[in-house]
C-alpha positions in Angstrom: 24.5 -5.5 -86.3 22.8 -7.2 -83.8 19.7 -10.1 -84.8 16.7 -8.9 -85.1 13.2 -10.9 -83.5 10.5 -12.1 -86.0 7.9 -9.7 -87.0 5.4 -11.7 -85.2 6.5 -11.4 -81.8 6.3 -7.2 -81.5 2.8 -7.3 -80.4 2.3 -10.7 -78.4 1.6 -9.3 -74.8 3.4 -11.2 -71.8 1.5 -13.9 -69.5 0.5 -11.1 -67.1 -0.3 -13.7 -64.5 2.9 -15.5 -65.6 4.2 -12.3 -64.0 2.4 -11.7 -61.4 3.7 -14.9 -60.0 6.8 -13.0 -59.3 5.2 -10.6 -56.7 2.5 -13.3 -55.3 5.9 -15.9 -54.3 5.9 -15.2 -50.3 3.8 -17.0 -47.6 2.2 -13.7 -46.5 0.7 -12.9 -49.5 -3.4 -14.1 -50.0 -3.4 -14.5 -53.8 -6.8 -14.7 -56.3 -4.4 -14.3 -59.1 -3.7 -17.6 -60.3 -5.9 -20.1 -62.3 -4.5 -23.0 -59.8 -6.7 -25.8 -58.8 -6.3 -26.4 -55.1 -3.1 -28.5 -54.0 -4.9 -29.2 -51.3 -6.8 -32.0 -53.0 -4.5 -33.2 -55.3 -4.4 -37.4 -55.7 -0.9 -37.7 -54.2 -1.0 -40.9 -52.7 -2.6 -42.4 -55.7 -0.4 -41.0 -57.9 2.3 -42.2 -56.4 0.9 -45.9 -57.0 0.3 -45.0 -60.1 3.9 -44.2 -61.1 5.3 -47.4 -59.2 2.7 -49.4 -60.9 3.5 -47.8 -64.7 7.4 -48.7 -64.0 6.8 -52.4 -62.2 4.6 -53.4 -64.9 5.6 -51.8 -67.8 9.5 -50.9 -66.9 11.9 -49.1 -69.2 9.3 -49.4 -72.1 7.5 -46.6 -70.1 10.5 -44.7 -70.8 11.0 -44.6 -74.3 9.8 -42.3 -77.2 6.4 -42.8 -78.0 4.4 -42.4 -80.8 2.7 -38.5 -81.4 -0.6 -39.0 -80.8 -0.9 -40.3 -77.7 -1.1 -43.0 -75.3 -3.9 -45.2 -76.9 -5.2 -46.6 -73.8 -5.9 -42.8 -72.5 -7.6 -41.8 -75.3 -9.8 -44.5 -75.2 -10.5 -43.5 -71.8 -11.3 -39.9 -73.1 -13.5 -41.3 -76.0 -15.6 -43.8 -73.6 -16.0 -40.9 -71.1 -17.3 -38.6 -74.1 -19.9 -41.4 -75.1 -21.2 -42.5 -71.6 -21.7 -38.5 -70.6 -23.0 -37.1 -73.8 -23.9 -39.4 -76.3 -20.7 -38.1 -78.2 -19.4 -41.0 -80.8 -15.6 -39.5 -80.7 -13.3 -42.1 -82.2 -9.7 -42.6 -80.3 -8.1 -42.0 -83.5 -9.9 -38.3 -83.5 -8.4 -37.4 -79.7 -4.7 -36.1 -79.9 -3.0 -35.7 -76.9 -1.5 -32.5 -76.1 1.2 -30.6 -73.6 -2.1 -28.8 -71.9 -4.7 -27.4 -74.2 -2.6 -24.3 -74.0 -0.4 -26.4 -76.7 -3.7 -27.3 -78.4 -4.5 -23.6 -79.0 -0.9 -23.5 -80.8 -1.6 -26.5 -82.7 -4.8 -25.1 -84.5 -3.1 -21.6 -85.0 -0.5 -23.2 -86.8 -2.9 -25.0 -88.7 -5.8 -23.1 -89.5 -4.8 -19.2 -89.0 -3.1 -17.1 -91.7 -1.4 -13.9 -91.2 -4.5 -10.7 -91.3 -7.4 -13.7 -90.6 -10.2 -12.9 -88.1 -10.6 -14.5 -85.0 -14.0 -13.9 -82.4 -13.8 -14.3 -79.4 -15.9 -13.7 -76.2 -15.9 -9.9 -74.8 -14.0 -10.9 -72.1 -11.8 -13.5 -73.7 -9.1 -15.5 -71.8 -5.8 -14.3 -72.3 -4.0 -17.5 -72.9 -6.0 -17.7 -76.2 -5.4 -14.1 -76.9 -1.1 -14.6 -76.3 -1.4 -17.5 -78.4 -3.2 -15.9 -81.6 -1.6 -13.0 -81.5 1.7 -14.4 -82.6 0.2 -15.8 -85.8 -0.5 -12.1 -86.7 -4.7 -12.1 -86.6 -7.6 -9.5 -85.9 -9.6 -10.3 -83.1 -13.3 -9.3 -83.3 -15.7 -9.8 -80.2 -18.8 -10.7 -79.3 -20.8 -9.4 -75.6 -20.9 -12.4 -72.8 -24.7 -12.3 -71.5 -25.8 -13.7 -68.0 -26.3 -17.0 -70.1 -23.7 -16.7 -72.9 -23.1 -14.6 -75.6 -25.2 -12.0 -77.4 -26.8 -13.8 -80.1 -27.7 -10.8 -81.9 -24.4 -9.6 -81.9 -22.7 -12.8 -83.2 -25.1 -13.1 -85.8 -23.9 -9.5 -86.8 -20.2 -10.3 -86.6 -20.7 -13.9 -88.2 -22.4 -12.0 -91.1 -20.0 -8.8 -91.6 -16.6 -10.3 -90.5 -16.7 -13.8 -91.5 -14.5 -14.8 -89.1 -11.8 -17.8 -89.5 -12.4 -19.2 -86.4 -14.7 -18.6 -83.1 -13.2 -19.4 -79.9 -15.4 -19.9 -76.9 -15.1 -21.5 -73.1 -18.8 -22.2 -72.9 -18.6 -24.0 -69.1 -17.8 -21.5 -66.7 -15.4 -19.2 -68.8 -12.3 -18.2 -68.0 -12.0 -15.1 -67.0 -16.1 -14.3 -66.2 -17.1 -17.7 -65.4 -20.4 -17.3 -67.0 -21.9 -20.3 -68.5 -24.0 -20.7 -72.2 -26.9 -21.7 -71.7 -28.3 -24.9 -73.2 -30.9 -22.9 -75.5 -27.9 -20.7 -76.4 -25.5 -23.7 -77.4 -28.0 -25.1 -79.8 -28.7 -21.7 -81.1 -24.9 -21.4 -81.8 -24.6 -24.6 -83.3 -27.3 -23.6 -86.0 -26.0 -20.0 -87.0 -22.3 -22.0 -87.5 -23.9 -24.2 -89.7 -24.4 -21.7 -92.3 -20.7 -20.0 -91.8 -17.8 -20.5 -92.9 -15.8 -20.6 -89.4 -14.1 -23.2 -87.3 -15.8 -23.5 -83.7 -13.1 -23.9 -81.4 -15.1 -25.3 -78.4 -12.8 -25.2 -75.0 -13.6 -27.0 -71.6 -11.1 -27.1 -69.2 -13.7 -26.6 -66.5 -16.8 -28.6 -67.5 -16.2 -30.9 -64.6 -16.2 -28.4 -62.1 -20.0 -28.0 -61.7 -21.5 -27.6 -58.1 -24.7 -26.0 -58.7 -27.4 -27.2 -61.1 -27.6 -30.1 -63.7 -24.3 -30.0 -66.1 -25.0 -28.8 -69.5 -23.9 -30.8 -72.9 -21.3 -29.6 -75.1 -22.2 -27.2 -78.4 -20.5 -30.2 -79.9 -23.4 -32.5 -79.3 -26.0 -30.0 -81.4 -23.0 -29.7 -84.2 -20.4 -31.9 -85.7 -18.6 -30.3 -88.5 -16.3 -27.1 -88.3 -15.5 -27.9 -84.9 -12.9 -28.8 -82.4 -13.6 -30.0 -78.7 -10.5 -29.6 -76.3 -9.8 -30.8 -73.0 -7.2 -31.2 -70.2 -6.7 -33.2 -67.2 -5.1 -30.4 -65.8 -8.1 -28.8 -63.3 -9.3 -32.8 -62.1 -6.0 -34.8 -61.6 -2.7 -32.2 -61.7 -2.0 -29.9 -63.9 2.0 -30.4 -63.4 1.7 -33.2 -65.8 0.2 -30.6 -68.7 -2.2 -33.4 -70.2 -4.6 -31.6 -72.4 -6.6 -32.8 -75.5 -7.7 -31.8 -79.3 -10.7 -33.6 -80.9 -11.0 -33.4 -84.5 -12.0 -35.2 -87.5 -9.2 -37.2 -89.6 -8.5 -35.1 -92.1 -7.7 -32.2 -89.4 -6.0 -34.5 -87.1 -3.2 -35.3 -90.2 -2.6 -31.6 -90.3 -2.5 -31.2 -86.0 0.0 -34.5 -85.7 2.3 -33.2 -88.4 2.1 -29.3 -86.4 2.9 -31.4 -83.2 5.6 -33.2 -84.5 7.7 -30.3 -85.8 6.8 -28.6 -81.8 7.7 -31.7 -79.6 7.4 -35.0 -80.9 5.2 -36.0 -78.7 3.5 -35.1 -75.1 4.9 -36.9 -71.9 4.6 -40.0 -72.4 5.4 -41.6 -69.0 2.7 -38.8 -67.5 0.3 -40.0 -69.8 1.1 -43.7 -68.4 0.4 -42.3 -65.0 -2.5 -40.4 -65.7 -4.6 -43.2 -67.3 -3.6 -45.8 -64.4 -5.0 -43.2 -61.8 -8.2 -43.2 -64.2 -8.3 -46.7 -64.4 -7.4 -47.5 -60.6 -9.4 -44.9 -59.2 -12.8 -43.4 -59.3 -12.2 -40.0 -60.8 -16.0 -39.1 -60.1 -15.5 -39.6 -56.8 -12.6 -37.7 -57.1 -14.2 -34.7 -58.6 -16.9 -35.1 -56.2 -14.2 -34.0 -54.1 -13.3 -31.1 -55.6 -16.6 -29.8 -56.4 -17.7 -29.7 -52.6 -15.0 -28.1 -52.2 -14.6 -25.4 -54.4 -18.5 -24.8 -54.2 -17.7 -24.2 -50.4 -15.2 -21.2 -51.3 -17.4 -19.8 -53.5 -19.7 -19.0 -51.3 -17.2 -18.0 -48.9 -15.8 -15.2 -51.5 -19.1 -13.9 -52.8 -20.4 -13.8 -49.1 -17.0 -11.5 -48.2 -17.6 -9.7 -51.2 -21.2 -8.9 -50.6 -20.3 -7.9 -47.3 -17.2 -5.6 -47.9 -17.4 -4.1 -51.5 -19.6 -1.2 -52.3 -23.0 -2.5 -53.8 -22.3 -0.9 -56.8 -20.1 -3.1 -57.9 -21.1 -6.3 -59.9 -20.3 -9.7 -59.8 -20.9 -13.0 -61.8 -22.6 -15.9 -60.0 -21.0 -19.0 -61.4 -22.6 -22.5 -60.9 -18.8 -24.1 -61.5 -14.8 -23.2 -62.0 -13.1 -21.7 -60.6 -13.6 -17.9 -60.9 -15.6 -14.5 -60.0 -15.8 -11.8 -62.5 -16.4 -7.8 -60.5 -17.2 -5.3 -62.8 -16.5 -1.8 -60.5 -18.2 2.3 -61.7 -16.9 3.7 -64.1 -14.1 5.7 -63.5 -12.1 3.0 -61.7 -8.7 1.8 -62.2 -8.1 -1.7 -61.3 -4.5 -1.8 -62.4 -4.1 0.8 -60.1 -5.5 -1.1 -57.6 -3.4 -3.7 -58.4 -0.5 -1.8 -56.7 -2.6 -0.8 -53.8 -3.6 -4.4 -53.2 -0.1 -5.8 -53.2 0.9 -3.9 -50.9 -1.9 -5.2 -48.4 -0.3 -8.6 -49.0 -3.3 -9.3 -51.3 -3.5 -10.0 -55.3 -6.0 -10.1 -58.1 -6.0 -9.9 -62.2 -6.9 -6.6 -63.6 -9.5 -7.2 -66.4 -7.1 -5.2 -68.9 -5.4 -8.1 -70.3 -8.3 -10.5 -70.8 -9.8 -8.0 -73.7 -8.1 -7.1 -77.0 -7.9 -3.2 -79.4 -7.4 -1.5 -76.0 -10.9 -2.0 -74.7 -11.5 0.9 -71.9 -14.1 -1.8 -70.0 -10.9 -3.8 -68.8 -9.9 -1.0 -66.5 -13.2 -1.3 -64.3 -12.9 -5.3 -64.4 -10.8 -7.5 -62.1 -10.9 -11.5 -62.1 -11.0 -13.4 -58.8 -10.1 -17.2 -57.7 -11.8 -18.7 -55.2 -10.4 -22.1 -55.2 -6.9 -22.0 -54.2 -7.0 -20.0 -50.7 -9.4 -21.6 -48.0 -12.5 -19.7 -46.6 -10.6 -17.7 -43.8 -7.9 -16.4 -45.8 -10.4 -16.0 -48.5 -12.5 -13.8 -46.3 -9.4 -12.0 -44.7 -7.8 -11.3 -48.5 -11.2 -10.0 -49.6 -11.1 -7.7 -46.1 -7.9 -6.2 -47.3 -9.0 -6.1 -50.9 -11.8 -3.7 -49.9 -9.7 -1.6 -47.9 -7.6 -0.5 -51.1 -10.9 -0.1 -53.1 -11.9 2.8 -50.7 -9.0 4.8 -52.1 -10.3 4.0 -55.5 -14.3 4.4 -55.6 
């Protein structure tokens, strides 16, 4: 008789991106599939220094096994950043390092999820969260994203009646709607959590992304206990090195090193290395300056070829920062349909379907888009042939 899979993995959906990779892999093909920051500004050049430096000065040492939590001197780095930005006092010894903050999200569903809790999560959610829960066997409730965050009436509601385990949010340009909370909605979020009994699981890969209006402190500065701060270096330096980041007090952290160490003992070490000597070598605002010129410059380019080519019935966000466009199509519309149909112009999206949970009918009118990987001409020429296949589904 053949071995049988663990219960817990009958219902964990594949990476549908993950997959779609398989179909976007030819030079012809225009993709907005992927959640890739642009090669085209990766630090090479310093990164190269950085590794020759990290082996000339610290040799085979660099190497060698290191200890779980982290390179010290990067999350010092992390922890000073925190405190000159926000005002955030976030102690070196709270920052664990992790393999991408997708590992993060593994970490605190080993250690704070049982099998039947309740998670919330933003109505869209981003799917990597949902894959990841999923196999620790939980309910997902949601809550509406707003223009400027979530509906607060609703989360009061689902705070109140579901009493959630834990809330996870991407407040800074979300991933997949790239809306934003707003800053009267982040303290207004810190207070209800106060009273309830959930973990806030605060994720911001794309803070740092920001190329319209004045950035926007974390929920964490209103709000202290029951939550947890992540981070990655992934969307400002490379995200081939999967550098990522938990915050939490000490009494959590014993609980996430011990989860770590049974996964991988410890994150790349020699990357880490790298990583902080770019930091400390180079200017990573100016850096991210880069970037955000940039990117702001292709978003434009994408809503401008969308305004001009897709019906006007069809909705989309209007994100200060990230990396992503969020059209919401009539009812009636199929977009994994038009999935198919837009492949076989040579161009590729995400249908909205896997970024919302209980079979929710409102992913099959959604699609996300990303604008930063292809560069304004191919972005208007992939959103040419992208309107062509909507006129055989409108």
């Amino acid at each position: 008789m053949p071995v049988q899979t663990a219960r817990r993995m009958n219902n964990v959906p594949r990476s549908f991106i993950r997959e779609i990779f398989k179909v976007t892999d030819n030079p012809g093909m225009i993709s907005f599939a992927g959640g890739l920051p642009s090669a085209d500004f990766f630090p090479a050049l310093e990164i190269r220094e950085s590794c020759v430096k990290v082996i000339d000065e610290e040799g085979r040492s660099a190497l060698q096994y290191s200890n779980t939590e982290g390179y010290a001197p990067l999350r010092g780095f992390i922890s000073d950043r925190y405190r000159a930005k926000w005002g955030l006092e976030i102690d070196p010894d709270q920052i664990l390092i992790t393999t991408g903050s997708q590992q993060a999200l593994d970490l605190i569903g080993k250690v704070f999820l049982d099998e039947g809790d309740t998670v919330l999560i933003e109505r869209p959610g981003y799917l990597g969260a949902i894959q990841c829960f999923t196999s620790y066997g939980v309910r997902f409730v949601t809550v509406d994203l707003q223009e400027d965050g979530p509906d607060l009436d609703q989360l009061a509601e689902v705070l109140r009646r579901e009493k959630p385990r834990v809330y996870y949010a991407v407040p800074n340009f979300q991933n997949p709607s790239g809306i934003s909370f707003s800053a009267e909605k982040r303290k207004k979020i810190a207070d209800m959590l106060s009273e309830a009994n959930t973990l806030f699981v605060e994720d911001d890969p794309y803070g740092e992304l920001r190329f319209i209006g004045s950035e926007i402190a974390p929920v964490r500065c209103h709000a202290s206990e029951n939550m947890l701060l992540l981070g990655s270096f992934s969307k400002i330096v490379a995200p081939a090195f999967r550098l990522g980041w938990v915050c939490a007090k000490p009494e959590w952290m014993h609980h996430l090193v011990t989860a770590k160490q049974a996964c991988d003992l410890h994150t790349n070490s020699f990357a880490q290395r790298v990583v902080y000597r770019f930091l400390h070598d180079y200017s990573i605002d100016n850096h991210i300056a880069k970037i955000r010129e940039a990117y702001g410059i292709r978003r434009e380019a994408m809503l401008k070829a969308i305004g001009e080519n897709f019906p006007a019935n069809v909705h989309t966000t209007r994100p200060e920062g990230g990396m992503f466009l969020w059209p919401t199509f009539p009812e009636g519309t199929d977009t994994m349909a038009l999935f198919d149909r837009a492949i076989e112009r040579n161009v590729a999206f995400v249908p909205g379907a896997p970024f919302y949970v209980n079979n929710d009918p409102q992913g099959f009118r959604t699609m996300r888009l990303n604008y930063t990987c292809e560069t304004p001409e191919r972005i208007r020429d992939g959103i040419g042939r992208l309107a062509e296949a909507l006129k055989t589904a409108i």
